[in-house]
C-alpha positions in Angstrom: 106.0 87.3 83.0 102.8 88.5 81.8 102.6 91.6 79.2 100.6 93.6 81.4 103.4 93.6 84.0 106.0 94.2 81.8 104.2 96.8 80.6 104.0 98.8 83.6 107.4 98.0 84.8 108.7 99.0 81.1 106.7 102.5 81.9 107.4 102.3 85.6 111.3 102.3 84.9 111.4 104.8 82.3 110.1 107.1 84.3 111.4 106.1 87.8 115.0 107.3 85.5 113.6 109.9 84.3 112.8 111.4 87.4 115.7 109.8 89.9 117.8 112.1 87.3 115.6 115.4 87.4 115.7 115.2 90.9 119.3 114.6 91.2 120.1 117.5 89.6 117.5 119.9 91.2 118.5 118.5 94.9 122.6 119.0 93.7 122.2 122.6 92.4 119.8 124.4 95.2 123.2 124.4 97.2 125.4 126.0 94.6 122.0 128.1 93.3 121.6 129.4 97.1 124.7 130.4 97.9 125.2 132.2 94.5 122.4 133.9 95.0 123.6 134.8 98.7 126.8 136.1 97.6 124.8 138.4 95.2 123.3 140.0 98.3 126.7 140.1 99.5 128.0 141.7 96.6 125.8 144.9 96.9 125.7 145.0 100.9 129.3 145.2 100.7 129.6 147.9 97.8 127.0 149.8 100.0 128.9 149.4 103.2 132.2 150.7 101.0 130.5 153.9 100.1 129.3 154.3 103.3 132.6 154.0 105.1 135.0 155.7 102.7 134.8 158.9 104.8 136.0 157.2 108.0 138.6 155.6 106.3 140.3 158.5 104.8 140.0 161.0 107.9 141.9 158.0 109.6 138.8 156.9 112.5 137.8 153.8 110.7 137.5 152.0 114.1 136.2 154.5 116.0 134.1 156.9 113.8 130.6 157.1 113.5 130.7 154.1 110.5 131.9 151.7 113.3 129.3 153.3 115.9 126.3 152.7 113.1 127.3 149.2 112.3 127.7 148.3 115.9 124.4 149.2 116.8 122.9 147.8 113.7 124.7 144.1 115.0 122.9 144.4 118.1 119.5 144.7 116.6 116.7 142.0 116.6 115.3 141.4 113.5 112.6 139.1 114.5 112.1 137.8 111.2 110.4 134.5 109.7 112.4 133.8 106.8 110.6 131.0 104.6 109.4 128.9 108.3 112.6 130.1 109.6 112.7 132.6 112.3 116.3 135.3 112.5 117.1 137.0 115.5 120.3 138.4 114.6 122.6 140.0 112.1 125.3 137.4 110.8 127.4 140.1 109.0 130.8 140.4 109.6 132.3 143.5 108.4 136.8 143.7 107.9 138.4 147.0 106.6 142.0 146.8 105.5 144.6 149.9 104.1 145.7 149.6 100.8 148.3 147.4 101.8 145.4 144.6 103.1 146.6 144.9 106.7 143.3 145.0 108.8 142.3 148.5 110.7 139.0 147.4 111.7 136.9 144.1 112.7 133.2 144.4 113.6 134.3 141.5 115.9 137.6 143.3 116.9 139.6 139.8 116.3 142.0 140.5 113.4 142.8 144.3 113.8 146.8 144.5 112.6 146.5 141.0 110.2 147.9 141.0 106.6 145.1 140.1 104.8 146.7 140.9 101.6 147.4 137.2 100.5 143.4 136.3 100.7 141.6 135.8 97.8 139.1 138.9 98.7 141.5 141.4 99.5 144.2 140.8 96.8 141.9 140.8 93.7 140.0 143.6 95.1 143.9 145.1 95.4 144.0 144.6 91.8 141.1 146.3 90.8 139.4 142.6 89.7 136.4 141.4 92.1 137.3 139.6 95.1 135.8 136.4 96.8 136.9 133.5 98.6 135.4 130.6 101.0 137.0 129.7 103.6 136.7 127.3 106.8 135.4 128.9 109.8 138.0 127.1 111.9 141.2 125.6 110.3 141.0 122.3 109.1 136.5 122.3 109.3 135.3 121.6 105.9 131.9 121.4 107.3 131.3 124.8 108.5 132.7 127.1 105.8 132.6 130.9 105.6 131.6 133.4 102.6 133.9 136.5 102.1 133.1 139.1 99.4 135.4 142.0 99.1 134.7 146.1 97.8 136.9 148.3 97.4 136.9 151.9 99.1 137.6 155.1 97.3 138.8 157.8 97.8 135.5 160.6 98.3 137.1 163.5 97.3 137.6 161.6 93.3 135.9 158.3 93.8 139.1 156.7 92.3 141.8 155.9 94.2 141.9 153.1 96.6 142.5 153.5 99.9 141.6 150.2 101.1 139.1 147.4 101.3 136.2 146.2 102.6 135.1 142.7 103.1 131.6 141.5 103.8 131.1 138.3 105.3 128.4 135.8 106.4 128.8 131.6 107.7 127.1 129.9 104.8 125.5 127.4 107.3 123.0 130.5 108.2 121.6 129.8 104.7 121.7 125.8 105.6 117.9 125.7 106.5 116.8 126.8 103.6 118.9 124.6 101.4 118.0 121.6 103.5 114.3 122.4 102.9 114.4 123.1 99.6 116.1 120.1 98.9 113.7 118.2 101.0 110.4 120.0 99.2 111.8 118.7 95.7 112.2 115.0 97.1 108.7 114.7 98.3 107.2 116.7 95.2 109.5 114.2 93.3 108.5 111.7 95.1 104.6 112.6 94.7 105.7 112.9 90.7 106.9 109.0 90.8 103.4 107.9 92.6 101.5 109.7 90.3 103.6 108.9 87.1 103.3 105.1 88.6 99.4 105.4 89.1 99.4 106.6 85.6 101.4 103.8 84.5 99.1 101.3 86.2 96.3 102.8 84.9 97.1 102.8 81.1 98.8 99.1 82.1 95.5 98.0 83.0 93.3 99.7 80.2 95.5 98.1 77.7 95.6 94.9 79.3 92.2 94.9 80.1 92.0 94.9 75.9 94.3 92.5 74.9 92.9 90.1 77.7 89.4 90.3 76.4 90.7 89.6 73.1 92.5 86.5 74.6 89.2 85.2 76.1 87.0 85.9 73.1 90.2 83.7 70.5 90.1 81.3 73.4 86.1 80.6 73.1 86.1 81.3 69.6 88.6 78.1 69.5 86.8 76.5 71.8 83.6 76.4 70.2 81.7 79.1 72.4 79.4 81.8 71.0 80.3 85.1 72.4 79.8 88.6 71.4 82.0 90.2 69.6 84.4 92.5 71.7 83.9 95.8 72.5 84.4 98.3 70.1 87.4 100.5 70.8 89.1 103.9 68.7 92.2 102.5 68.9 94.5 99.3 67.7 93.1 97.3 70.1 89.7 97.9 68.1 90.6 97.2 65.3 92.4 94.1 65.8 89.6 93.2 67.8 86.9 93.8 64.5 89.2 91.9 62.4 89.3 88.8 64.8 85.4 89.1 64.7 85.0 89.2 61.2 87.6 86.4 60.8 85.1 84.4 62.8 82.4 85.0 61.1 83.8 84.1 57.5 85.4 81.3 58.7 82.4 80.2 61.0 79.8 81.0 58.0 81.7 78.5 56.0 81.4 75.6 57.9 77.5 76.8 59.4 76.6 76.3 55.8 78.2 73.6 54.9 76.9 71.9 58.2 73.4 72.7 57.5 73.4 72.1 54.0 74.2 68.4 54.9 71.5 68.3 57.7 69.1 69.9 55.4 69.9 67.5 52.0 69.6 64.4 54.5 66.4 65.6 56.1 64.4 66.3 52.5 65.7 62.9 51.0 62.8 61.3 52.8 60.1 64.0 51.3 61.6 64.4 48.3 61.5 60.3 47.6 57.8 60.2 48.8 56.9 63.2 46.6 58.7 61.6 43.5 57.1 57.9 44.3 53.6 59.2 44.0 54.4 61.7 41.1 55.3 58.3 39.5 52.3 56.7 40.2 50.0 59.7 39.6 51.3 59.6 35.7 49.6 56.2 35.3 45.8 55.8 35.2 44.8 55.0 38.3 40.7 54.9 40.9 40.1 58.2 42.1 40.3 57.3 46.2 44.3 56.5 45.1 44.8 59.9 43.2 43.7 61.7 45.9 45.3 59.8 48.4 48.5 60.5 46.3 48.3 64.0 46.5 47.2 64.3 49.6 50.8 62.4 50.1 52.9 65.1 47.8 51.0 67.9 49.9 51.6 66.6 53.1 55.1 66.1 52.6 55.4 69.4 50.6 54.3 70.9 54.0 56.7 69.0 56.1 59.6 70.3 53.8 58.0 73.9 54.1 58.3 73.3 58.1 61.5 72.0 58.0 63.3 75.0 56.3 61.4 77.6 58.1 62.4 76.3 61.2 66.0 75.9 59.8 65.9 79.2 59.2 64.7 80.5 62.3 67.1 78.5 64.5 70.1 79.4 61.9 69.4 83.1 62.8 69.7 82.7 66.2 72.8 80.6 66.4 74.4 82.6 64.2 74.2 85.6 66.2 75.5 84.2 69.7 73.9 87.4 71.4 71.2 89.0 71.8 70.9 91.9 69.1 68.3 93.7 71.2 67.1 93.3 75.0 63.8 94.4 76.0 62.0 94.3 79.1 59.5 91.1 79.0 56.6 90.3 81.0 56.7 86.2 80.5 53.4 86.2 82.5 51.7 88.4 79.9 53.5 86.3 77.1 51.9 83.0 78.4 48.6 84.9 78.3 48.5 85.7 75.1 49.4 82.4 74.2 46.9 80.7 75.8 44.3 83.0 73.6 46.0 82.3 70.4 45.9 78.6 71.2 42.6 78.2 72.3 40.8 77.6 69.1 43.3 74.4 68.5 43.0 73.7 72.0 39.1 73.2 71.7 39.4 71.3 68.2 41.7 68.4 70.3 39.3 68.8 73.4 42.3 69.8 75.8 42.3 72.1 78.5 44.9 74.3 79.1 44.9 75.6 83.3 47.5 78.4 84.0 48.8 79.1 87.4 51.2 82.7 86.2 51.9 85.3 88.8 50.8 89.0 87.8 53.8 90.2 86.4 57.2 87.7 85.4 59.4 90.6 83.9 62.6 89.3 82.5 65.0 91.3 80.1 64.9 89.8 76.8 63.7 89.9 73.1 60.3 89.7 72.9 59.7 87.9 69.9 62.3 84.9 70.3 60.7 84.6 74.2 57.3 84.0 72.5 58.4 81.8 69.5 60.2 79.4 72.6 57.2 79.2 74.3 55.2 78.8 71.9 57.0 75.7 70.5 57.1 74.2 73.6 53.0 74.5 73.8 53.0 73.4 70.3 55.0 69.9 71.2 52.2 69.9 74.7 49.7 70.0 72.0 50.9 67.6 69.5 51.8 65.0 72.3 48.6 65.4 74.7 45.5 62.7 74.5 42.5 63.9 73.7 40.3 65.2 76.6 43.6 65.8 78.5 45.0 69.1 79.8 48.1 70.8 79.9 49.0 73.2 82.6 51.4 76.0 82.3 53.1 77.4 86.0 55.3 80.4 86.1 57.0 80.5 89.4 59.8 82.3 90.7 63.0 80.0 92.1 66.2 80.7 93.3 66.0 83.9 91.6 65.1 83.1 88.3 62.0 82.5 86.4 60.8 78.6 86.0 58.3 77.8 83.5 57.1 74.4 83.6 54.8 73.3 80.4 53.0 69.9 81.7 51.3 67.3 79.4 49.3 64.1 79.6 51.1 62.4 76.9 53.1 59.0 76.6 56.1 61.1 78.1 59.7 60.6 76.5 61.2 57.1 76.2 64.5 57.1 78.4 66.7 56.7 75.1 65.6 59.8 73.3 65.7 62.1 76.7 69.7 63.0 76.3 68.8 63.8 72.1 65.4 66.1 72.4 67.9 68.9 72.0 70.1 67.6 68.8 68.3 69.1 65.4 66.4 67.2 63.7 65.9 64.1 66.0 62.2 64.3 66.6 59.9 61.4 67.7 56.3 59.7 66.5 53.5 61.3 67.4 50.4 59.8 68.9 48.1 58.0 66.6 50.5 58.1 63.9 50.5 61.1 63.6 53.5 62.8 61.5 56.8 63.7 62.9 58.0 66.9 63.5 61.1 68.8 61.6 63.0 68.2 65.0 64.3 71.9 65.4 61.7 73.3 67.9 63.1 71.9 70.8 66.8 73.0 69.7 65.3 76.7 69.0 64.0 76.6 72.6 67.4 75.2 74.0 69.5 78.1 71.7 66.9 81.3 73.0 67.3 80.0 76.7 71.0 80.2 76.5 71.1 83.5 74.7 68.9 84.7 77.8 71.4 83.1 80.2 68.6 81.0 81.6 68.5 76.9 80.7 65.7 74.7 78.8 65.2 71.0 79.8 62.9 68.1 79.1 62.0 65.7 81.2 59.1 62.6 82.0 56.5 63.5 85.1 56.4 60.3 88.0 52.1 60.8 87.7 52.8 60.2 83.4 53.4 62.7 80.9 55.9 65.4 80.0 57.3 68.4 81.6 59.5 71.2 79.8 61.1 73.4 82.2 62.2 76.8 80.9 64.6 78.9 83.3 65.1 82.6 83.1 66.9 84.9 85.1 64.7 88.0 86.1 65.0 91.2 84.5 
């Protein structure tokens, strides 16, 4: 199982509990918290209605007095009420009066006139000056539909002590059903809309956090792999940090072994100057005709110059492998960059009596780094250059294809033998130049290759069918 999905079912679960519980115990007490609250309404309706029948009671016209005549026209009343969505149309009190000795002298429903009510929980507390309650079944043996009795006792008026009976208020808890049911029902969905969002939350922070330690995955996998990749991105948390220590990890341990790789390539390409420039140092300390002291030193400066070459080029393509990325990205008009070019190279252009025809659109733009774009391209007209006959002519064509940029550099030269075409690209292979003329460091065609790729675009070499070279530089457009 991946992390990410453990994760968010580790989060998911937690609070799915969390809130299965909460709910749980909202939906189990609105019942209880309901009814409690209706038998406080009960409690003072009933205390009211004791007041308000005591004189009744004592002048002995309890069920025929004006108490009875009030309540009886109150029960026929229509409230037309909307309670909470609900709508009432009638009053659901039921309203018992018993003597002292709990036998019953008045019903609002004239039903139990002449019971002993003295053994119920209501009227035998209230009896004993405590406070009276009870619930009982509507009908014997129905649990379902249960009724709530709250008791008051009815004082004398002349002291406002002594009992002389007891009223008792009730009202069929499933009047107050609705409500409970919708209240339940109101924390379920709100609970349930808690869970969704508490879930979208939980996928959210699953995925940010994945989304980190995946891209840290990927960048150890290329970075094993041998890819160059940019470093991850930079984050305020663990994640970040973990991820800058990975990249400077890589760079330590890829440092080490650049150098050392280099300083091998470098020590085997100077053994061949270095051995030229100590052979005529040699000769130059004995007496020897002018024409071969010259010649000599012409020898130790040409080869000085080579080595000079050779690390600067080193250098630059070191610089840009090193990176993997582009450190800045600019927008680039490659049209305007062969332009200028072509100016810059005219005066050697003339001096080897080549012609240089452009076919460029008005505007190439690409996004890029404007210097390592013109160093490439100007390579790869160096090589045209170096390789082309005299009285020849290159052409440079900037075309768009497949949406990207192709830039194809054309000579007239001898072309590349089939052998070397799969090693152009490797540093330091580099091949004889017409008229024997002296190679080249072998790292221009590898700088070209590396500042293609960091542009996501692709440099090749390859021979023309009519004779001669063509180096093909693709760029996707900015």
């Amino acid at each position: 199982m991946r992390l990410g999905l453990k994760l968010f079912l580790g989060f998911f679960l937690i609070v799915g509990i969390a809130a299965f519980f909460v709910m749980r115990v909202f939906v189990n007490e609105v019942k209880p918290g309901v009814r409690q609250a209706m038998e406080s309404t009960l409690v003072d309706a009933a205390n009211v209605l004791a007041v308000m029948a005591a004189p009744d009671l004592k002048a002995g016209r309890i069920a025929d007095g004006a108490f009875a005549a009030q309540l009886a026209t109150a029960q026929r009343r229509d409230p037309k009420a909307m309670v909470w969505r609900f709508p009432k149309r009638s009053i659901d009190y039921r309203v018992t009066v018993t003597d002292a000795k709990g036998i019953v002298i008045y019903d609002s429903r004239g039903q139990d006139v002449g019971r002993d009510n003295s053994r119920w929980n209501d009227v035998h507390l209230t009896l004993q000056g405590r406070y009276g309650a009870r619930s009982s079944p509507l009908t014997p043996g129905d649990a379902e539909k249960t009724v709530m009795h709250v008791a008051a006792p009815v004082y004398d008026p002349a002291d406002g002590r002594s009992l002389i009976g007891v009223l008792t208020l009730s009202q069929p808890n499933d009047t107050i059903d609705p409500f409970i049911v919708a209240s339940q029902r109101a924390i379920i969905a709100r609970g349930a809309w808690l869970i969704g969002l508490s879930a979208l939350i939980g996928l959210l922070m699953t995925w940010w956090l994945s989304r980190g330690i995946s891209g840290l995955s990927r960048y150890a996998k290329a970075v094993s792999a041998g890819e160059p990749v940019p470093p991850p991105r930079r984050r305020r948390d663990e994640i970040g940090e973990l991820g800058q220590a990975l990249e400077t990890m890589r760079r330590k341990l890829e440092g080490k072994a650049y150098v050392e790789q280099y300083v091998q390539s470098l020590t085997h390409e100077m053994k061949s100057p270095l051995a030229a420039i100590r052979g005529a140092a040699e000769l130059l300390q004995e007496p020897l005709p002018e024409a071969d002291r010259q010649r000599f030193a012409g020898n130790i400066a040409q080869q000085e110059k080579r080595l000079t070459e050779t690390i600067d080029q080193l250098l630059r393509l070191a610089e840009v492998e090193q990176h993997g990325w582009l450190q800045r990205r600019a927008e680039v008009d490659l049209a305007q960059v062969c332009r200028d070019l072509a100016d810059d190279a005219s005066p050697r252009l003339q001096a080897a009596g080549l012609v240089l025809e452009a076919v460029l659109p008005e505007h190439a733009p690409v996004q890029g780094d404007p210097f390592l774009l013109r160093q490439a391209l100007s390579n790869l007209l160096d090589n045209a250059i170096a390789f082309s006959p005299a009285d020849g002519s290159i052409q440079i064509v900037l075309s768009k294809q497949a949406q990207a940029w192709q830039l194809s550099l054309r000579d007239q030269g001898p072309g590349v033998p089939d052998y070397a075409l799969e090693r152009v690209f490797e540093r330091f292979y580099s091949l004889g130049r017409p008229g024997n003329g002296p190679r080249s460091s072998g790292l221009g065609l590898p700088f070209v290759a590396e500042v293609a790729r960091l542009h996501g675009g692709q440099a090749t070499l390859r021979n023309r069918p009519e004779g001669g070279a063509e180096a093909v530089l693709v760029l996707p457009p900015g």
